[in-house]
NUTI-454388 format. One record per residue (C-alpha): residue in three letters; chain; x negated, y negated, z negated. Coordinates in steps of 0.2 Angstrom, whole numbers. Example, Ala and Ser with C-alpha at 12.3 -4.5 7.8 and 13.67 -1.06 7.14 Angstrom:
BEGIN
<r:ala, c:A, xx:-62, yy:22, zz:-39>
<r:ser, c:A, xx:-68, yy:5, zz:-36>
END
This chain:
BEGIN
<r:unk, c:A, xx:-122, yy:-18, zz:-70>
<r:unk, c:A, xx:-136, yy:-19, zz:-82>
<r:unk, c:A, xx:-135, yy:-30, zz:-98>
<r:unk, c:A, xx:-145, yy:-42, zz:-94>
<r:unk, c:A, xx:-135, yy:-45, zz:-78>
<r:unk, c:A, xx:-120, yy:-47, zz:-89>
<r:unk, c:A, xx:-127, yy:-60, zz:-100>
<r:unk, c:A, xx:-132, yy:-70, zz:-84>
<r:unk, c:A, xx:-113, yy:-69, zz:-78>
<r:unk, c:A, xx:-106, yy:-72, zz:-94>
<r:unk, c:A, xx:-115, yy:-87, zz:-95>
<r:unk, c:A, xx:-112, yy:-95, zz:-78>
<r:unk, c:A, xx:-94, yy:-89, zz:-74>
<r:unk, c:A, xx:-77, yy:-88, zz:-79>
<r:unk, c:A, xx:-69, yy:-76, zz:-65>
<r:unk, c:A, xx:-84, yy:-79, zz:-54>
<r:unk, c:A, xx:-83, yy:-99, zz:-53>
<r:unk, c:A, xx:-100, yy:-112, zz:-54>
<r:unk, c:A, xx:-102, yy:-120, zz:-70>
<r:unk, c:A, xx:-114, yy:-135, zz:-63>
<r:unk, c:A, xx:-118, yy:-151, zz:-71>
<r:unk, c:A, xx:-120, yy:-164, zz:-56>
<r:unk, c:A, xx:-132, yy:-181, zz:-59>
<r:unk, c:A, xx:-123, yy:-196, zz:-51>
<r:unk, c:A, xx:-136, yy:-205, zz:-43>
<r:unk, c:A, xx:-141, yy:-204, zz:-22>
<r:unk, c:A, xx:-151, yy:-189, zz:-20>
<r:unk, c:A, xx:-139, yy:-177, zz:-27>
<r:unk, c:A, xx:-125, yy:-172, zz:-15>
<r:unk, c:A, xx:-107, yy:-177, zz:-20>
<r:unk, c:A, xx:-116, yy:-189, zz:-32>
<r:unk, c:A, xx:-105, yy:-203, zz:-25>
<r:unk, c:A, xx:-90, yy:-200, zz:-35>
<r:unk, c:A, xx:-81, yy:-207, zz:-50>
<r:unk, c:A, xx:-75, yy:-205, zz:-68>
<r:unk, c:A, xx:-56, yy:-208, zz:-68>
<r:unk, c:A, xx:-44, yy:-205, zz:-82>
<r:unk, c:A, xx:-27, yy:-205, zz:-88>
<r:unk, c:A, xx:-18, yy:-199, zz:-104>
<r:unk, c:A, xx:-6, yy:-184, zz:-100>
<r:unk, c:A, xx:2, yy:-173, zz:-114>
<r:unk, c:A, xx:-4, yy:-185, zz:-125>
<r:unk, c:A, xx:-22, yy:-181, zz:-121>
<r:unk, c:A, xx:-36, yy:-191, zz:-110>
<r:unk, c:A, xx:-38, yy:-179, zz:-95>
<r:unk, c:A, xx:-52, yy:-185, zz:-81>
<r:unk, c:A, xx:-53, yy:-182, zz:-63>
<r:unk, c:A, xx:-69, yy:-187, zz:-51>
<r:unk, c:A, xx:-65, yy:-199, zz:-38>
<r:unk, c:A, xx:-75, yy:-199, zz:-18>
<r:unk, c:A, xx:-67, yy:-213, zz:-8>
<r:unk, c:A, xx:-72, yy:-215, zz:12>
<r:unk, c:A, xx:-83, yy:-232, zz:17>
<r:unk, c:A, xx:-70, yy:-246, zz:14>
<r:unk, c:A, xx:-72, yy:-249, zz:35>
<r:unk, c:A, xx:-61, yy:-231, zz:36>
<r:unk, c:A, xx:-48, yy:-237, zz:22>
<r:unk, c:A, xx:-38, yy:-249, zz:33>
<r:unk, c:A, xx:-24, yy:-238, zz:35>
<r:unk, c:A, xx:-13, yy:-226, zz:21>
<r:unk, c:A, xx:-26, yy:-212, zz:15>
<r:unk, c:A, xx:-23, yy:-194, zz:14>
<r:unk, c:A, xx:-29, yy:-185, zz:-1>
<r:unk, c:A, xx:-38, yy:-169, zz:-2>
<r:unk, c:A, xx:-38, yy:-160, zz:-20>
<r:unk, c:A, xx:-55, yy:-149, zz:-25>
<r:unk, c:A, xx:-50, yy:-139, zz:-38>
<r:unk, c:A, xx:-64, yy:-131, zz:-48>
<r:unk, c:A, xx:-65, yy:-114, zz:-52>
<r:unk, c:A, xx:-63, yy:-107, zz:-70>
<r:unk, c:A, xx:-79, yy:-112, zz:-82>
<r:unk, c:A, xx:-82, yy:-128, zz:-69>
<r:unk, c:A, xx:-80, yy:-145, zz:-69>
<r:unk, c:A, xx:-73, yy:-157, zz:-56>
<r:unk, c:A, xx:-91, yy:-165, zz:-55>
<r:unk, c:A, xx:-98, yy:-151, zz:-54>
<r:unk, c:A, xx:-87, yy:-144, zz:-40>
<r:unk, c:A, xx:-96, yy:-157, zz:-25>
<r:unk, c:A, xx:-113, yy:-145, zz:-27>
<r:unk, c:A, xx:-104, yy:-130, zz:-21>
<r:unk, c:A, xx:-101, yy:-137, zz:-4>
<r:unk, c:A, xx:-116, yy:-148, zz:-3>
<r:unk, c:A, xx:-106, yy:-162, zz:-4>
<r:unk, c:A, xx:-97, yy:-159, zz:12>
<r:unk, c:A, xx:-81, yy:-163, zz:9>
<r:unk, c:A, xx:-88, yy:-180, zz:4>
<r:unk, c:A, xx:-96, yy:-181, zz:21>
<r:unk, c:A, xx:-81, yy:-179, zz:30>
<r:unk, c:A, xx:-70, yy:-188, zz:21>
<r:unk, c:A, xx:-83, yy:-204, zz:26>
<r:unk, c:A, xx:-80, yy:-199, zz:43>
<r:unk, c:A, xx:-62, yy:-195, zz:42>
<r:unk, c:A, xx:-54, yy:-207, zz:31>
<r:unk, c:A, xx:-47, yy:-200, zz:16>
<r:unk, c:A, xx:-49, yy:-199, zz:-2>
<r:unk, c:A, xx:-57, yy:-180, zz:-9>
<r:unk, c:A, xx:-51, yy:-179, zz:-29>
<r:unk, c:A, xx:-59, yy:-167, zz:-40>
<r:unk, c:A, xx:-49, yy:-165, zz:-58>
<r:unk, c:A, xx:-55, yy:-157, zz:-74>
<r:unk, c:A, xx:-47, yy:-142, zz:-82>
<r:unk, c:A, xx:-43, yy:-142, zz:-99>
<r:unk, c:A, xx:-57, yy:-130, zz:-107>
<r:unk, c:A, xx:-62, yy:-129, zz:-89>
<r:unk, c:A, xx:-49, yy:-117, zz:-86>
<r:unk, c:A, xx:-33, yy:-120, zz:-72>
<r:unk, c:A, xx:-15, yy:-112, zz:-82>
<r:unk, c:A, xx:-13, yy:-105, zz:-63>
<r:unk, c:A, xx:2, yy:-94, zz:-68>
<r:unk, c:A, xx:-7, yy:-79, zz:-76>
<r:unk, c:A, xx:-7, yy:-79, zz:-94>
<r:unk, c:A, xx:-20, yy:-65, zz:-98>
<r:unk, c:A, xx:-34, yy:-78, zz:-92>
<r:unk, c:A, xx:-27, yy:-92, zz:-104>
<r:unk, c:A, xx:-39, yy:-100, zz:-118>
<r:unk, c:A, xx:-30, yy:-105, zz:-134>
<r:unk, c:A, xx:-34, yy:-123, zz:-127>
<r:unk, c:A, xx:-24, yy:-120, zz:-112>
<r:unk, c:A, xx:-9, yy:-114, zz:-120>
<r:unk, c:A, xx:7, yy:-126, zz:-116>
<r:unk, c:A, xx:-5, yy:-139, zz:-103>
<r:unk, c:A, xx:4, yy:-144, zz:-88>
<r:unk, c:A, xx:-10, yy:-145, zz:-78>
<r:unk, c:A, xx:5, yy:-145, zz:-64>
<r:unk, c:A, xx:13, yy:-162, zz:-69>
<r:unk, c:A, xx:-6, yy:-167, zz:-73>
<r:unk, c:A, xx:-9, yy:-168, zz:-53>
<r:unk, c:A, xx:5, yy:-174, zz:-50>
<r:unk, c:A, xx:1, yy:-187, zz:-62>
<r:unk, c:A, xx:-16, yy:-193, zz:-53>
<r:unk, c:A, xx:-5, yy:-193, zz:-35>
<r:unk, c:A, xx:6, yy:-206, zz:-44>
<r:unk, c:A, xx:-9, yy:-215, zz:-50>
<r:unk, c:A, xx:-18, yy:-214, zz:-34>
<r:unk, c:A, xx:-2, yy:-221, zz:-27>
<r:unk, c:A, xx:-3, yy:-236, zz:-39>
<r:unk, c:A, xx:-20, yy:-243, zz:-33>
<r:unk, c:A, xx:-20, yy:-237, zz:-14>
<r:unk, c:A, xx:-13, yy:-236, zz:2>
<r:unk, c:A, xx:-10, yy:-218, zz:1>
<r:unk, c:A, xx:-2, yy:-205, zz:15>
<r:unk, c:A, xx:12, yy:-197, zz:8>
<r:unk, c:A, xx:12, yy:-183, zz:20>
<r:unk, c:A, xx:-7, yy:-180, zz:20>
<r:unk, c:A, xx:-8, yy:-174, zz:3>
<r:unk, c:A, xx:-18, yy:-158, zz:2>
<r:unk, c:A, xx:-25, yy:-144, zz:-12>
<r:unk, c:A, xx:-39, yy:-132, zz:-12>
<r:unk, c:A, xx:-52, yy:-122, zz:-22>
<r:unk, c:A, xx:-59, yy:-104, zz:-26>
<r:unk, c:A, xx:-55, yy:-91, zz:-39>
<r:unk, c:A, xx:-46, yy:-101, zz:-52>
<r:unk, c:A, xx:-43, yy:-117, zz:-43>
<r:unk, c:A, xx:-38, yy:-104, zz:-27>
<r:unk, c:A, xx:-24, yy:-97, zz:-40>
<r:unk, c:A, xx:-21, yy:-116, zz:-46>
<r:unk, c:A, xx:-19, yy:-121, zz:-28>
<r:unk, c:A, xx:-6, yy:-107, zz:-25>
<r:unk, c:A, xx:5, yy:-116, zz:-39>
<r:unk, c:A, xx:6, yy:-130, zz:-34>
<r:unk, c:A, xx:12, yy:-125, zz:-16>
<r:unk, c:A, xx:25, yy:-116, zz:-25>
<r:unk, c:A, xx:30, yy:-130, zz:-40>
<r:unk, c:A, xx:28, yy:-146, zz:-28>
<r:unk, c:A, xx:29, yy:-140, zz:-9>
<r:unk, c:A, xx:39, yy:-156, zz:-6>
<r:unk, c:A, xx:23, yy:-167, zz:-11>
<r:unk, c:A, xx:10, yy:-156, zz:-2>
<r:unk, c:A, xx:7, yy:-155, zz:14>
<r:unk, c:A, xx:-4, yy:-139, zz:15>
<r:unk, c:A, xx:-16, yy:-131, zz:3>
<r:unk, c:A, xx:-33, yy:-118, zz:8>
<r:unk, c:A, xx:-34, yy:-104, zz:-4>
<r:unk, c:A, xx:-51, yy:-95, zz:-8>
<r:unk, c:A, xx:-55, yy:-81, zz:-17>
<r:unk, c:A, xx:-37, yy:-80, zz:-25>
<r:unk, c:A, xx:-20, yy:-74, zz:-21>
<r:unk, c:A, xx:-7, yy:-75, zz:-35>
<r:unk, c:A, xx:-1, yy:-68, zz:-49>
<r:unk, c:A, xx:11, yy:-54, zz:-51>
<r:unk, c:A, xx:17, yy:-62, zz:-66>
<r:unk, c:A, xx:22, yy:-79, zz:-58>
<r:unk, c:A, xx:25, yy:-72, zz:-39>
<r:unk, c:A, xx:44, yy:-69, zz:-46>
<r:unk, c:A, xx:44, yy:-90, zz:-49>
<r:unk, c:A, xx:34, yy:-94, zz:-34>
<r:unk, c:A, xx:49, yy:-104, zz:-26>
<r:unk, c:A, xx:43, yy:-117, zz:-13>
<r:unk, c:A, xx:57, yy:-131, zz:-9>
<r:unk, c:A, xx:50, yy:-131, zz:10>
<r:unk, c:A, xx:37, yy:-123, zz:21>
<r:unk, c:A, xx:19, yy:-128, zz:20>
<r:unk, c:A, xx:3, yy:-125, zz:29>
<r:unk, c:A, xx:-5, yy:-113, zz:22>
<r:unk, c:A, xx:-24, yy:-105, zz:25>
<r:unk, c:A, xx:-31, yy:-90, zz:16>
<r:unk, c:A, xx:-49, yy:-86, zz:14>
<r:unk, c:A, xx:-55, yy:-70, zz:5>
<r:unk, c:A, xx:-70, yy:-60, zz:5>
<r:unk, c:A, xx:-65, yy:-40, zz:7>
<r:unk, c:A, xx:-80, yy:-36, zz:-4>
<r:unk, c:A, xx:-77, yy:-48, zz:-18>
<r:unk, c:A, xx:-81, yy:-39, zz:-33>
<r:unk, c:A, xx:-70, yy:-51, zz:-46>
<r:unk, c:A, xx:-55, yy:-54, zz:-37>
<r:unk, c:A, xx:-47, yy:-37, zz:-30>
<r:unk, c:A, xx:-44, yy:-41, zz:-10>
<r:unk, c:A, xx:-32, yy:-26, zz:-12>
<r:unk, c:A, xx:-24, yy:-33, zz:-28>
<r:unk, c:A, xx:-20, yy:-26, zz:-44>
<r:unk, c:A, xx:-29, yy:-30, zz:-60>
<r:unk, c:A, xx:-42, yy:-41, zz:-63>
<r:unk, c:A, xx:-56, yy:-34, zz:-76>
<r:unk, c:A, xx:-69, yy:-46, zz:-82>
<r:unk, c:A, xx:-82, yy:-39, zz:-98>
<r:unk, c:A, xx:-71, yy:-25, zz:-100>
<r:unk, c:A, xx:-55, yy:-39, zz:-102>
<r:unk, c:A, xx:-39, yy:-39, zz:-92>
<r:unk, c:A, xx:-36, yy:-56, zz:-84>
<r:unk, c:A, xx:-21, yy:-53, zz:-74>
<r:unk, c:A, xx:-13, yy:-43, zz:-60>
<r:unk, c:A, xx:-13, yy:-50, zz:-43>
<r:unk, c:A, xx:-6, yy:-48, zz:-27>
<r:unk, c:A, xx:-16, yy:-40, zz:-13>
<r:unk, c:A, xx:-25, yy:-52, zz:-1>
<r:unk, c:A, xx:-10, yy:-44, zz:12>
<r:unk, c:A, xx:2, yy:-48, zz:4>
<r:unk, c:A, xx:-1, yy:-65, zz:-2>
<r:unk, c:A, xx:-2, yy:-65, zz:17>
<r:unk, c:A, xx:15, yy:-59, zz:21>
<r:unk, c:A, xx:23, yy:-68, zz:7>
<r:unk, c:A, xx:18, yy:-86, zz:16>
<r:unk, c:A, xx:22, yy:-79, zz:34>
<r:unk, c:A, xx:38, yy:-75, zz:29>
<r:unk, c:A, xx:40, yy:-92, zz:19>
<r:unk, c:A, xx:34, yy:-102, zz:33>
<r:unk, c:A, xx:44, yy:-92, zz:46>
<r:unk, c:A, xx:30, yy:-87, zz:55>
<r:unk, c:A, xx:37, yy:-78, zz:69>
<r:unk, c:A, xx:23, yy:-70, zz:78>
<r:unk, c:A, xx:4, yy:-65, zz:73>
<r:unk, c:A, xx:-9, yy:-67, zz:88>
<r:unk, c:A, xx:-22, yy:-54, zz:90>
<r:unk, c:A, xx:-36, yy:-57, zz:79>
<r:unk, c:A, xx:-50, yy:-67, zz:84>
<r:unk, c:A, xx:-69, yy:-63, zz:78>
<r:unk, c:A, xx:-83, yy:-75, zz:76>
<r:unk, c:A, xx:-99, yy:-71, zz:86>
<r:unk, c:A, xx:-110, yy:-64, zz:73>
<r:unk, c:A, xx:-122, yy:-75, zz:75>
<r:unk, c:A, xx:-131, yy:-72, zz:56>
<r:unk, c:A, xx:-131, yy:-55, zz:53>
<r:unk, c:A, xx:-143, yy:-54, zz:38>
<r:unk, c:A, xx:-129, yy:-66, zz:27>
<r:unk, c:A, xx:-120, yy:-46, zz:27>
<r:unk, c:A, xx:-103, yy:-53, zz:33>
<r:unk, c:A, xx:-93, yy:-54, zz:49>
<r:unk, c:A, xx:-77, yy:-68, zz:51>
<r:unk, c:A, xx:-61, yy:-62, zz:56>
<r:unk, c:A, xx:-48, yy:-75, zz:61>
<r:unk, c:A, xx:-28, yy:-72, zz:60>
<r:unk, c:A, xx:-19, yy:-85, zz:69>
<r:unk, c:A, xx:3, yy:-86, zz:67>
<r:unk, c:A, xx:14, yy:-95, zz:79>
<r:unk, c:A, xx:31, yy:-98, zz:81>
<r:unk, c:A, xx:32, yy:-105, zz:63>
<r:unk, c:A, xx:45, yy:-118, zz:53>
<r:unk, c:A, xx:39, yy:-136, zz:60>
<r:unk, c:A, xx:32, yy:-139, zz:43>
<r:unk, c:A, xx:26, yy:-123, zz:41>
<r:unk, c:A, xx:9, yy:-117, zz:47>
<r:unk, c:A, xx:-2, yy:-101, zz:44>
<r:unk, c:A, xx:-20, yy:-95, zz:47>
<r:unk, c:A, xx:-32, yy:-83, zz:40>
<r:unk, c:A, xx:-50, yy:-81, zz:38>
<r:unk, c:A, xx:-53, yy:-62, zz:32>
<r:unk, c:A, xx:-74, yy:-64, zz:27>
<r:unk, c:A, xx:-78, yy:-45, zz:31>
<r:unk, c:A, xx:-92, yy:-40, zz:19>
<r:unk, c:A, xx:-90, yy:-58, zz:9>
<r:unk, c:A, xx:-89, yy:-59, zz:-7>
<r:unk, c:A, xx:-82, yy:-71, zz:-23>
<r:unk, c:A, xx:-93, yy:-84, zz:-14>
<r:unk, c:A, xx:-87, yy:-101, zz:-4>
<r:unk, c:A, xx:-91, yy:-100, zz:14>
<r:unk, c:A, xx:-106, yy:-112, zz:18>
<r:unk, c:A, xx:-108, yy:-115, zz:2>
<r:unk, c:A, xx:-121, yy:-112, zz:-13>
<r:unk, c:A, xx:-126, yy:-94, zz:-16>
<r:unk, c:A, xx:-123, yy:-99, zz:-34>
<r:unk, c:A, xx:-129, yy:-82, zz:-43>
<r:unk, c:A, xx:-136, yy:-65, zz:-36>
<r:unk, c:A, xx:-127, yy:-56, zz:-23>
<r:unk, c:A, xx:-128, yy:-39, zz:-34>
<r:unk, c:A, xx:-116, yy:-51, zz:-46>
<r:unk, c:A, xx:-103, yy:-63, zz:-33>
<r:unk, c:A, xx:-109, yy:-54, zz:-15>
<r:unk, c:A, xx:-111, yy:-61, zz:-1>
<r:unk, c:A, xx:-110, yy:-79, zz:6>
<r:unk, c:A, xx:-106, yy:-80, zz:23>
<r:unk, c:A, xx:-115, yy:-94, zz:35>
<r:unk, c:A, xx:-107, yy:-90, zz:51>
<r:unk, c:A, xx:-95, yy:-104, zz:44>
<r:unk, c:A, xx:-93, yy:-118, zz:34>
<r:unk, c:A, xx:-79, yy:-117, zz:23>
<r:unk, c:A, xx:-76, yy:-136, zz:22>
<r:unk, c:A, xx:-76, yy:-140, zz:39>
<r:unk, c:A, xx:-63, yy:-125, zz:44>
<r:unk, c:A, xx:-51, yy:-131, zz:31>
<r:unk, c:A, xx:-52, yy:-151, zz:35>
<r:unk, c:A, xx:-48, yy:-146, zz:52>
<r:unk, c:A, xx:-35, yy:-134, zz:48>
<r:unk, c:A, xx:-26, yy:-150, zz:37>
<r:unk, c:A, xx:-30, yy:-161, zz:51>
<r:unk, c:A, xx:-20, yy:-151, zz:66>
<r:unk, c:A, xx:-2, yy:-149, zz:53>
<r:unk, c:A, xx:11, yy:-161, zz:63>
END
């Protein structure tokens, strides 16, 4: 990789996440969201608020967390998908939340990645926190609570499964397992539904595991995509893995191929599936090719990220 090449990812990414700066007004997508705060740790942190059209808030909301990934920002995070988490939840009737990291930077469990800013932050008890609030001013769903997000917020979405799987229904992971560091504390108090996305060619988060090297910087050890896997089958007493389904290549110039691994005979609560992006990269399925494929790989467009993991939480009992 030339230097000019790293200058360009320095600049954009922090482990391979957007750094946007989303216009709220009604040509951009996911520009229909709102500045929220609340003080936590003595501190104003802020989250970005999408509520569905008020004719689909008669009834208790769900919730879906959009966690960004490390050097993004919650508004920022909408122009990733196109805003179509936004879309859905219109149609769907639920709330989409988009927090902002300290630094722009999730304390995810490893400790190698950590800013000086970030050391000590509870960004875990800082969720928790905006459910609470969220709680405080709406009709919300207690058991339609739900986390996702790539590279950083994939890892942060991991931690909460593990720290609060009593108030989390299900989380999607992209991009991210867990680190090897905290996999020992990873304790969740019940089975959750649980998706898995990852690109086999990412080139900044080892599908196979092991360290993560960024600029010549070690920023944590992770487990391998298989298994992060393994771990959550076992969890969530997944008895039985079906043969693998494959999505009709339908876009063969994107470079990827969808594999999809479907669990049964799992914990009532528990739930399991996998999407395996053969040839994808650090990228969001569906989503913006946010830099060069000779820096993040390839985006696949034979799905939509958003839409498989909105049905995903939509089918958990």
């Amino acid at each position: 990789m030339d230097k000019l090449l790293l200058i360009c990812l320095a600049l954009a990414i922090n482990l391979g996440s957007p750094v946007w700066h989303l216009n709220v007004d009604s040509e951009n997508p996911g520009s229909d969201i709102t500045r929220q705060s609340i003080i936590w740790q003595d501190r104003e942190r802020t989250y970005w608020l999408h509520l569905p059209p008020k004719d689909n808030m008669d009834g208790p909301l769900p919730i879906l967390f959009h966690l960004h990934g490390g050097g993004g920002t919650g508004k920022g995070t909408a122009k990733l998908t196109y805003g179509r988490f936004n879309e859905i939840a219109d149609r769907e009737g639920f709330m989409v939340v988009y927090p902002d990291a300290i630094a722009k930077n999730w304390n995810d469990g490893r400790t190698e990645h950590l800013k000086p800013e970030n050391i000590g932050v509870d960004d875990v008890g800082f969720i928790e926190a905006i459910v609470e609030r969220l709680k405080s001013q709406y009709q919300i769903d207690p058991d339609r609570i739900f986390t996702t997000g790539m590279s950083n917020g994939g890892f942060m979405s991991t931690r909460l499964l593990c720290d609060l799987a009593e108030l989390f229904r299900g989380g999607a992971i992209l991009t991210a397992s867990i680190s090897e560091g905290y996999f020992s504390q990873c304790a969740p108090s019940q089975p959750v539904g649980v998706l898995v996305m990852n690109g086999t060619a990412d080139p900044i988060v080892p599908y196979t595991g092991g360290e993560i090297r960024l600029f010549g910087k070690n920023r944590g050890s992770i487990l391998s995509h298989e298994d992060f896997v393994a771990f959550w089958k076992e969890k969530n007493g997944c008895l039985e893995e079906l043969q693998v389904e494959h999505i009709p290549n339908t876009k063969p110039w994107d470079g990827t191929q969808v594999e999809i691994r479907n669990f049964r005979n799992c914990h009532p609560r528990g739930a399991l599936k996998v999407y395996e992006i053969q040839g994808g990269g650090h990228t969001w399925p569906g989503g913006r090719q946010y830099l060069g494929r000779r820096l993040i790989g390839n985006t696949s467009r034979e799905i939509n990220a958003c839409d498989v993991i909105w049905d995903f939480f939509s089918s958990l009992n």
